[in-house]
C-alpha positions as a Markdown table, in Angstrom:
| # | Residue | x | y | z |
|---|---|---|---|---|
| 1 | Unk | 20.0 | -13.6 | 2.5 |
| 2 | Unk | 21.5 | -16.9 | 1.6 |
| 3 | Unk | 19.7 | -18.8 | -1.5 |
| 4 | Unk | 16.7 | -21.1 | -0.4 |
| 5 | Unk | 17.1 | -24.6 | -0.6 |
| 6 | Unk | 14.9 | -26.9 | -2.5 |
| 7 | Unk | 12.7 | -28.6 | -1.4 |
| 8 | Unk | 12.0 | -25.2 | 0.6 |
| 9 | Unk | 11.7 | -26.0 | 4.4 |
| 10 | Unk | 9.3 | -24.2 | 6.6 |
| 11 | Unk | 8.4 | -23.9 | 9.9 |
| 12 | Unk | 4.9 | -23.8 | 10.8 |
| 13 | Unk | 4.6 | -21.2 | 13.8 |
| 14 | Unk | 1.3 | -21.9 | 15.2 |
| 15 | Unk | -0.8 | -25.7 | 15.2 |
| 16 | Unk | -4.4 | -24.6 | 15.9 |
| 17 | Unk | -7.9 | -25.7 | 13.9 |
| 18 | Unk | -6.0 | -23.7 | 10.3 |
| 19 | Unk | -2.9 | -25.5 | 10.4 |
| 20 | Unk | -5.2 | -28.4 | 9.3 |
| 21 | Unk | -5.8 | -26.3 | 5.7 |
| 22 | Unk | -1.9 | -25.0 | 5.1 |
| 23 | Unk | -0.5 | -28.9 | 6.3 |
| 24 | Unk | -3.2 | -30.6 | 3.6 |
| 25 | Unk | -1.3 | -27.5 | 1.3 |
| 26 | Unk | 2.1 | -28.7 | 1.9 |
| 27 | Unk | 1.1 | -32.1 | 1.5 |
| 28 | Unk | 0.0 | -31.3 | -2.2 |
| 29 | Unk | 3.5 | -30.2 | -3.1 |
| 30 | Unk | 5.9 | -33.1 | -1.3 |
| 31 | Unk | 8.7 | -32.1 | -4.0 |
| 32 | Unk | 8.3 | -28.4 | -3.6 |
| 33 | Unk | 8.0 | -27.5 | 0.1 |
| 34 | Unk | 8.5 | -29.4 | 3.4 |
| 35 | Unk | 6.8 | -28.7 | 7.1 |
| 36 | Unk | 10.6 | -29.3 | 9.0 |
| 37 | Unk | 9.5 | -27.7 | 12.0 |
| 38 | Unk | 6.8 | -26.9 | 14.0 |
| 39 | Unk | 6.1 | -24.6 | 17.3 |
| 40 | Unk | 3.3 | -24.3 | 19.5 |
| 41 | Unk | 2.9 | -23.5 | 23.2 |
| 42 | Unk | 0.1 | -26.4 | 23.8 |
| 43 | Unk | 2.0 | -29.7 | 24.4 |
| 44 | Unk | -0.7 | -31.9 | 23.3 |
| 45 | Unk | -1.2 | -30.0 | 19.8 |
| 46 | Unk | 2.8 | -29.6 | 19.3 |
| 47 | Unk | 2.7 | -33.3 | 20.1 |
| 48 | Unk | 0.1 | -34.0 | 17.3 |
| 49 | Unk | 1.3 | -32.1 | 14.5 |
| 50 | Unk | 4.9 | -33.8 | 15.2 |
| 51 | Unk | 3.6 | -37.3 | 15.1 |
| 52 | Unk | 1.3 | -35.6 | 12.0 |
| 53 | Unk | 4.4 | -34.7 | 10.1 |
| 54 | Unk | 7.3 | -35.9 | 11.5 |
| 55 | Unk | 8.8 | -32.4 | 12.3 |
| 56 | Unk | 10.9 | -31.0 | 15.0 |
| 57 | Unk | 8.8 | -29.5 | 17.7 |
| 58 | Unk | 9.3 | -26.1 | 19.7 |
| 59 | Unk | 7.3 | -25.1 | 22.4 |
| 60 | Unk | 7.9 | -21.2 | 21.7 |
| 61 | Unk | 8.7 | -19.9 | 18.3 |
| 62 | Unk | 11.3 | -18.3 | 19.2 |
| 63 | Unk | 13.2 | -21.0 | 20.0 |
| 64 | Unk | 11.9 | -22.4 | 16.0 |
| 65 | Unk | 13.5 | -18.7 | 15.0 |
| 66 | Unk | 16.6 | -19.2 | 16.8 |
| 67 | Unk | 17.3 | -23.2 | 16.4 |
| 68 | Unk | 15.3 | -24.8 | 13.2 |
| 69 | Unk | 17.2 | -24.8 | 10.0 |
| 70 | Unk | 14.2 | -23.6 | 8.1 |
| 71 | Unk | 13.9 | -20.9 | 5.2 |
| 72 | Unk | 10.7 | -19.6 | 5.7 |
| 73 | Unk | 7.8 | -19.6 | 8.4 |
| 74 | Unk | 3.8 | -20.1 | 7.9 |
| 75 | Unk | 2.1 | -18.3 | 10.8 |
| 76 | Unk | -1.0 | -20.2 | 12.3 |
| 77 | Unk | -1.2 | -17.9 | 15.2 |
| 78 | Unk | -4.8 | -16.1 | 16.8 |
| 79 | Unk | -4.7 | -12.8 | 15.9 |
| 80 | Unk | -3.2 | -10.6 | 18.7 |
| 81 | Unk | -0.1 | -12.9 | 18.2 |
| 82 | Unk | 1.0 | -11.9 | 14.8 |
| 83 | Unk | 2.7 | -8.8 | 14.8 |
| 84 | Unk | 5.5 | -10.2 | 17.2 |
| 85 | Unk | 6.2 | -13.5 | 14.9 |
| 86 | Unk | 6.2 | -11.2 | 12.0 |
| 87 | Unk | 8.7 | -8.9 | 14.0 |
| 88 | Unk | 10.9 | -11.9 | 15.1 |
| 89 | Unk | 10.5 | -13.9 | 12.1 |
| 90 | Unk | 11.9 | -11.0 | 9.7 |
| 91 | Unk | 14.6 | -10.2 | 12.3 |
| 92 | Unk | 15.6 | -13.8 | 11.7 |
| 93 | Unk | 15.9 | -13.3 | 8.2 |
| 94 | Unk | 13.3 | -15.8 | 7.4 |
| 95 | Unk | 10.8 | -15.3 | 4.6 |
| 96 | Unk | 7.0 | -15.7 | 5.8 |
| 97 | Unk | 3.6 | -17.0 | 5.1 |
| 98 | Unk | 1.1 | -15.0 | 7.5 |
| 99 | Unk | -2.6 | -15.8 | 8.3 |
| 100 | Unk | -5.1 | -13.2 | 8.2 |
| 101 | Unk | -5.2 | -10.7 | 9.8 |
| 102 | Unk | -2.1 | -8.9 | 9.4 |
| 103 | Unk | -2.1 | -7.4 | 13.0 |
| 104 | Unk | -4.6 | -5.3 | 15.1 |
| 105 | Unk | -3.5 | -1.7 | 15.1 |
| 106 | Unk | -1.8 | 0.8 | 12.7 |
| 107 | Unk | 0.6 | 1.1 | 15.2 |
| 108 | Unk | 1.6 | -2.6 | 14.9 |
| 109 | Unk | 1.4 | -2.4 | 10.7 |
| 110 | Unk | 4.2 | 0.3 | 11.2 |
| 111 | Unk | 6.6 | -2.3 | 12.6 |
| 112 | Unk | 5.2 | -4.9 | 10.4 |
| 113 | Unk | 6.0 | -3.3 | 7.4 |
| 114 | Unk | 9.9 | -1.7 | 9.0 |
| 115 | Unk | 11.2 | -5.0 | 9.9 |
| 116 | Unk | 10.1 | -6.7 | 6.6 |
| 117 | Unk | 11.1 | -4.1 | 4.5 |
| 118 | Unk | 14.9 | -3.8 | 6.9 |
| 119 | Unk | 15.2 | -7.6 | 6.5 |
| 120 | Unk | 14.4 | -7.7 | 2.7 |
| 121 | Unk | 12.5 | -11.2 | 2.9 |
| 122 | Unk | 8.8 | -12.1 | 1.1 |
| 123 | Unk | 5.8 | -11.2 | 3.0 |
| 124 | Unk | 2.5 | -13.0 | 1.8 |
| 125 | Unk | -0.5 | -12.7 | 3.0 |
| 126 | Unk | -2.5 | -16.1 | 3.2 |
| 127 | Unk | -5.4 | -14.4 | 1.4 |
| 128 | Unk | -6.5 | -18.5 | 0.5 |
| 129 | Unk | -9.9 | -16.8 | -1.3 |
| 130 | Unk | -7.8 | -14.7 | -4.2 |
| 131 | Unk | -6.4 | -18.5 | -5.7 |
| 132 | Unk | -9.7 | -19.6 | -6.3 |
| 133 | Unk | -10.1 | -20.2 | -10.2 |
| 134 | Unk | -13.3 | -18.1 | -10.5 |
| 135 | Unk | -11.4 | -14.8 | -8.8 |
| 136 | Unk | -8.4 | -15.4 | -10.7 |
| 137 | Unk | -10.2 | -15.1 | -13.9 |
| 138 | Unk | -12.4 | -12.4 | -12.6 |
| 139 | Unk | -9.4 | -11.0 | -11.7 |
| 140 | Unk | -7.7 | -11.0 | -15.1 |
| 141 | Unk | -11.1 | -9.9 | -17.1 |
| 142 | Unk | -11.5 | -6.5 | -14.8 |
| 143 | Unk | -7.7 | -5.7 | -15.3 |
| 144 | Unk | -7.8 | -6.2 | -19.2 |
| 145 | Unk | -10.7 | -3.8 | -19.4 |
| 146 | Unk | -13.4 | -5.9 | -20.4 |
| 147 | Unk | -15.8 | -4.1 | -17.9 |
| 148 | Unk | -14.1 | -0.7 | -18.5 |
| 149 | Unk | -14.1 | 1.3 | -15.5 |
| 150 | Unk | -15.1 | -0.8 | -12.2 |
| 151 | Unk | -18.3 | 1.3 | -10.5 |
| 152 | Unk | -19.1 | -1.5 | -7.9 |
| 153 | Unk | -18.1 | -4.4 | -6.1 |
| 154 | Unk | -20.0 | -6.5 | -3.7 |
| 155 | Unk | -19.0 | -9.9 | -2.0 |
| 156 | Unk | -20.2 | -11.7 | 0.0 |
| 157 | Unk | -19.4 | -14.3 | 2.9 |
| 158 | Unk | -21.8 | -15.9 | 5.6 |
| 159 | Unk | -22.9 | -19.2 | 7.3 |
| 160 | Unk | -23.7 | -20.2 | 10.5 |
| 161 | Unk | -21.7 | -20.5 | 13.0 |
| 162 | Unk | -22.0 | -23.1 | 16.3 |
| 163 | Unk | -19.5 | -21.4 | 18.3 |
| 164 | Unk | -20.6 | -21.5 | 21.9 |
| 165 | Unk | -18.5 | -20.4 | 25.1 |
| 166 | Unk | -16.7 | -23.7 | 25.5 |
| 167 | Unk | -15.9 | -23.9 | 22.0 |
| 168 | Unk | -15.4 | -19.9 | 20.7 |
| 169 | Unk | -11.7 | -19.6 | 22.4 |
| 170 | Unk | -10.0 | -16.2 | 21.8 |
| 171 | Unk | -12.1 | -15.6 | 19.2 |
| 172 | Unk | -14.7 | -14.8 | 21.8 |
| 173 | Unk | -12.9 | -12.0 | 23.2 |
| 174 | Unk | -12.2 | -8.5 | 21.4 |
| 175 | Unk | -8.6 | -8.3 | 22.8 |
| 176 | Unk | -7.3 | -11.5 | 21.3 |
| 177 | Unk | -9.3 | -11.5 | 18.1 |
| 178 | Unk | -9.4 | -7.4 | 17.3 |
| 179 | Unk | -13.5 | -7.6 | 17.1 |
| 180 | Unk | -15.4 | -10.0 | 15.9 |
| 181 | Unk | -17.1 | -11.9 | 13.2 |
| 182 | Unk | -15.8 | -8.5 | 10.6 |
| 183 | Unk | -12.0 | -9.0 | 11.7 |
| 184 | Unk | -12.3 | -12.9 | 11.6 |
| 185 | Unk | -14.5 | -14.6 | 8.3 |
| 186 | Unk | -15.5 | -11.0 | 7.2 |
| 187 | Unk | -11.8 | -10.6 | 6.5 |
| 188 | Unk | -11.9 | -12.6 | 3.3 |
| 189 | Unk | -14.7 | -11.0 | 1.6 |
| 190 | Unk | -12.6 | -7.2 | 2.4 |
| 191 | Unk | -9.6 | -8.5 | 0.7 |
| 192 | Unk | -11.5 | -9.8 | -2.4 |
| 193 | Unk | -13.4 | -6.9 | -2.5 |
| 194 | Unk | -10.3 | -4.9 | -2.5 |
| 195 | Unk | -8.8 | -7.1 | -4.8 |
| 196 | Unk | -11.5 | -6.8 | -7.8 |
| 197 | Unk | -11.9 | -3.0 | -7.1 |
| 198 | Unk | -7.9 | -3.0 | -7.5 |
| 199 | Unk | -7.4 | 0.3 | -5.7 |
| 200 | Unk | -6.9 | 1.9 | -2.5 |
| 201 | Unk | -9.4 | 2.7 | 0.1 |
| 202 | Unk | -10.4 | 6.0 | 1.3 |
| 203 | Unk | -13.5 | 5.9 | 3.7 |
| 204 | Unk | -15.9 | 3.4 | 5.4 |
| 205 | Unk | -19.2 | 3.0 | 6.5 |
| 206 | Unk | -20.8 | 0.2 | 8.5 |
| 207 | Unk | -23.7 | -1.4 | 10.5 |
| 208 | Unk | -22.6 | -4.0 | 13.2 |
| 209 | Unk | -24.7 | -6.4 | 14.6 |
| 210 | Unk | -25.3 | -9.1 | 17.2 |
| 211 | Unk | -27.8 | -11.3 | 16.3 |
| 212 | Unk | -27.1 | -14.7 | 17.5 |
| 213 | Unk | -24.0 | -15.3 | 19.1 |
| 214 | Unk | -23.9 | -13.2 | 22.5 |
| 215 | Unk | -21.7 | -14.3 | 24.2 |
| 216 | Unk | -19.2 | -13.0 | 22.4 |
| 217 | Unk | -17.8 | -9.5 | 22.7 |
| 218 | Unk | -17.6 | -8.2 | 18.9 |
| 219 | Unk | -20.0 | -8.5 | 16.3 |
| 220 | Unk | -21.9 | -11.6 | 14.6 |
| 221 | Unk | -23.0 | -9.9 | 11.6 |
| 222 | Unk | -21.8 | -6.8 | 9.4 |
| 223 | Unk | -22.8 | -5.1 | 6.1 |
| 224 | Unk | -19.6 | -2.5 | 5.3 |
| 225 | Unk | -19.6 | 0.0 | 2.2 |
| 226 | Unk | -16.0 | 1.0 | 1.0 |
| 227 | Unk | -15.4 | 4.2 | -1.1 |
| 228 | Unk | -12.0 | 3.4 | -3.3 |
| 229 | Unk | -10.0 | 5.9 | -5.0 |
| 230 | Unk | -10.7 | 6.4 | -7.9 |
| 231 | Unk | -14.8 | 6.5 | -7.3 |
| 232 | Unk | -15.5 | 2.8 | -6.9 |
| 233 | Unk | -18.0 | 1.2 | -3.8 |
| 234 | Unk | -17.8 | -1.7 | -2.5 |
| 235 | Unk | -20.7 | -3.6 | -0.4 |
| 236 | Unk | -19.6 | -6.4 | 2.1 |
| 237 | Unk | -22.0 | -8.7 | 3.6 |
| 238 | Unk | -20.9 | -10.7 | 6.3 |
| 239 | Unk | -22.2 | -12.7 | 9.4 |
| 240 | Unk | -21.8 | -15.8 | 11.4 |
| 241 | Unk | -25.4 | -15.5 | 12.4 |
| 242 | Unk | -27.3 | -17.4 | 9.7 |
| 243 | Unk | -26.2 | -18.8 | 6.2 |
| 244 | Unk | -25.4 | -17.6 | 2.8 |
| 245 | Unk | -29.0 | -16.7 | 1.2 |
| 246 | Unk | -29.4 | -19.4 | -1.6 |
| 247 | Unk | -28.8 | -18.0 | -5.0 |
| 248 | Unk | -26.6 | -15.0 | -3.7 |
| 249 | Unk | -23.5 | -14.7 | -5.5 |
| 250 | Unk | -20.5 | -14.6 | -3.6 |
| 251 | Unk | -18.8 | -11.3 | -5.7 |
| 252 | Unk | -19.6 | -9.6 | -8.2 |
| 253 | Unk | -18.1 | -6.5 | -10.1 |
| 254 | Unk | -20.6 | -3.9 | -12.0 |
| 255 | Unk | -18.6 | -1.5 | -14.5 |
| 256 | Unk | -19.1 | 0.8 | -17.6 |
| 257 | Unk | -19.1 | -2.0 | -20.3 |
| 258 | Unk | -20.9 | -4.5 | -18.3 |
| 259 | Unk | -21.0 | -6.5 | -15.3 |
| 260 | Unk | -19.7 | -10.4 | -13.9 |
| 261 | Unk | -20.5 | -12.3 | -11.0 |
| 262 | Unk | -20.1 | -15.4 | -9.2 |
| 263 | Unk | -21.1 | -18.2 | -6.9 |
| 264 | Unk | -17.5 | -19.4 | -6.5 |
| 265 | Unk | -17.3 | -21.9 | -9.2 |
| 266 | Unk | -19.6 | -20.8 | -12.1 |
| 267 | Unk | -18.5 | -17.1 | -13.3 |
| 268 | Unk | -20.9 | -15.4 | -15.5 |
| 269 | Unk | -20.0 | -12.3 | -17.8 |
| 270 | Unk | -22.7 | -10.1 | -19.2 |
| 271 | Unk | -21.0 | -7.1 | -21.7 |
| 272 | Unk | -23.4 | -4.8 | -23.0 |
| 273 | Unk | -22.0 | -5.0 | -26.6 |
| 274 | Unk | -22.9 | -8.8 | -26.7 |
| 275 | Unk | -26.3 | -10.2 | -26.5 |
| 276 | Unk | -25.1 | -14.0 | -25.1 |
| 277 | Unk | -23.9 | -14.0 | -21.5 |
| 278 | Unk | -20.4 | -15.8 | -21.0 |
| 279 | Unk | -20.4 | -18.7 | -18.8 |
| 280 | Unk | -16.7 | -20.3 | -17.0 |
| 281 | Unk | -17.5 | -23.6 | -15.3 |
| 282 | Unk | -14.0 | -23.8 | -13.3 |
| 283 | Unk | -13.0 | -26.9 | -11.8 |
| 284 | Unk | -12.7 | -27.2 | -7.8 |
| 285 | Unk | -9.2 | -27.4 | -6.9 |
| 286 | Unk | -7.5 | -26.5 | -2.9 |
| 287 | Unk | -7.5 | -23.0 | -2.2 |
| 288 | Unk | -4.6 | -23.7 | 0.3 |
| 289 | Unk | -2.6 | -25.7 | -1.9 |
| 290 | Unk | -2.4 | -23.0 | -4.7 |
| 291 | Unk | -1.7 | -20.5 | -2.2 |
| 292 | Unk | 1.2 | -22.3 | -0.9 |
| 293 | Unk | 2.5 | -23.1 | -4.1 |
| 294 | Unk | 2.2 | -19.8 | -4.8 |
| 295 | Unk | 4.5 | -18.8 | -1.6 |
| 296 | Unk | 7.2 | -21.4 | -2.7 |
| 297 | Unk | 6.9 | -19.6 | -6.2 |
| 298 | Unk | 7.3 | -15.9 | -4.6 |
| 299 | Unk | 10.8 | -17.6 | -2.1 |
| 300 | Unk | 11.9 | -19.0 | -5.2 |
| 301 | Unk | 11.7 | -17.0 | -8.4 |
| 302 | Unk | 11.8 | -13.8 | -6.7 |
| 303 | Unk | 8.1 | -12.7 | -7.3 |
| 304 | Unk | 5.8 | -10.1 | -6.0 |
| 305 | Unk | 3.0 | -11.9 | -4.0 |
| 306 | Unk | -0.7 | -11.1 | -4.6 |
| 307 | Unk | -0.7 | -9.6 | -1.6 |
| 308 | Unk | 2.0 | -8.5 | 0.6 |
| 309 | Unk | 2.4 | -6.4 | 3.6 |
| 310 | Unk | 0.9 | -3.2 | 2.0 |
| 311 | Unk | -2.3 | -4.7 | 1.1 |
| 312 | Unk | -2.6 | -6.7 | 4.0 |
| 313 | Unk | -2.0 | -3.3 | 5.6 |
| 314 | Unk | -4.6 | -1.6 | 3.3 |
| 315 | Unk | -7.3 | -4.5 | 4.3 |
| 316 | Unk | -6.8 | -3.6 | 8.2 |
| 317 | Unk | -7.5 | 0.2 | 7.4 |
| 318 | Unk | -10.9 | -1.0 | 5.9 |
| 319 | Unk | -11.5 | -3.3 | 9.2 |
| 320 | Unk | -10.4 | 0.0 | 11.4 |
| 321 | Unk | -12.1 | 2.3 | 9.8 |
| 322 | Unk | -15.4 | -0.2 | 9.8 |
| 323 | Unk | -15.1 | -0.1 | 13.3 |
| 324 | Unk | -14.8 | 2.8 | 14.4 |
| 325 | Unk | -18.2 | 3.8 | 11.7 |
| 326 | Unk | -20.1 | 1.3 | 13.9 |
| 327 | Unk | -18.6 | 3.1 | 17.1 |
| 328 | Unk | -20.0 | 7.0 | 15.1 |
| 329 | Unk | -22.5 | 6.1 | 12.5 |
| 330 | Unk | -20.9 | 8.3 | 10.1 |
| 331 | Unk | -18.5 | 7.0 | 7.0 |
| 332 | Unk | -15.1 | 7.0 | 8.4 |
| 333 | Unk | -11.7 | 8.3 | 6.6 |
| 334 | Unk | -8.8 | 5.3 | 6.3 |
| 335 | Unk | -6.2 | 6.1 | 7.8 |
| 336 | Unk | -2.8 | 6.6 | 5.9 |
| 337 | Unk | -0.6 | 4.0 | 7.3 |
């Protein structure tokens, strides 16, 4: 691997509806990182994100891989279409950015995980949720102990959805998205969830539902309970069917010494040696664009990412193993990958 230049120039593999979040990313850090090329198979979106940015266009991302002087890639792909940019991208020696999910099968997280690790480069997982300020400091309270040991976690991500057949795309079809509603938004909640409980999962139970949206082939709804090592639960609620209940928190983390939760801005700490309740007010900030700085930062300086590919690996063993309990009704082992 040759050093990386600066600014860092990426290549955005991928121009659908999410591209919209990582380019408004990039564009918060002009001096930092630069969108040099783009690839997309759809002439009229590669056609709008070049007149968008001003970068060189590819109608197959190989070609990007093969031709575009870039140092890293930022894969914007639908699901099924992940595991062979990561593949070719690492092959290529380039460091990458990777929507969620990781890929669709273990067998696929097998070759994910050879071809980074035989290429060397940075894997990150765009897990956008984790740079929120309010996880970040929940983050850094339940590893300094202040809960003591972490019995429970529960988060929580739902709102409803207007899909209908001429607007759902791949995402209607089990194939090209891996499921449903769980694989798709219920993604995000799974990785904080694994994120607070900081440890590995071990089995899976879960009820899948359909309530509204029909015409698709996965599920609209889920509620998933996660047994960690260590002893920890965690509860997932999830759904496209209907919004977020008002009031709900969206995580929360229950432990020996006390317990915190949060709505996504306000985080509230309640320790049972201290009678007054702490309260952060953080201040709203991109997601996206502190999740791409935070890639530039990982290229860079050498830095482990908050997750890489064996947490985004860890993440699809919950979603596997959720599926195939909806498919028994019995709690399901995760699989070793």
């Amino acid at each position: 691997m040759t050093p990386t230049s600066a600014p860092l120039r990426v290549g955005l593999i991928g121009g659908g509806n999410i591209a919209d979040s990582h380019l408004r990313g990039y564009a918060a850090h002009p001096d930092r990182v630069q969108v040099t090329a783009i690839a997309d198979a759809d002439p009229e979106t590669l056609s709008r994100r070049i007149t968008q940015t001003g970068a060189e266009g590819y109608a197959d991302f190989h070609a990007l891989l093969a031709e575009a002087d870039v140092d890293a890639v930022d894969i914007c792909l639908p699901h099924h279409l992940h595991r062979s940019a990561i593949v070719a991208a690492a092959q290529a020696g380039r460091h990458i950015l990777c929507e969620k999910p990781l890929c669709l099968t273990a067998e696929e997280a097998v070759a994910v995980r050879e071809a980074v690790q035989e290429a060397g480069v940075t894997f990150m997982c765009a897990h956008n949720k984790l740079f929120l300020p309010s996880v970040a400091r929940a983050k850094e309270l339940v590893d300094s102990g202040a809960l003591g040991t972490v019995y429970e976690v529960r988060t929580t991500d739902a709102f409803y959805n207007d899909f209908d057949p001429s607007t759902m795309g791949w995402r209607a079809n089990a194939a090209t998205s891996g499921g449903g509603e769980f694989i798709d938004t219920g993604y995000h909640p799974t990785y904080l969830m694994m994120h607070l409980a900081g440890a590995r999962p071990s089995s899976v139970f879960s009820m899948m539902s359909t309530h509204r949206l029909t015409f698709m082939e996965g599920e609209d709804s889920a509620q998933v309970l996660v047994r960690f090592e260590g002893g920890a639960v965690g509860q997932i609620q999830t759904s496209w069917a209907y919004p977020r209940v008002p009031g709900a928190e969206r995580f929360a983390v229950m432990g020996e010494k006390g317990s915190l939760s949060s709505d996504g801005m306000t985080l509230r700490v309640s320790l049972r040696d201290q009678e007054a309740e702490q309260v952060y007010s953080t201040k709203l900030r991109d997601p996206f664009a502190a999740e791409i700085a935070g890639f530039v930062d990982c290229v860079q300086d050498g830095r482990r990412p908050l997750h890489g590919v064996q947490e985004g690996i860890d993440v699809l063993g919950i979603i596997l193993a959720a599926y195939a309990s909806a498919e028994s009704g019995r709690a399901e082992e995760v699989v070793a990958i």
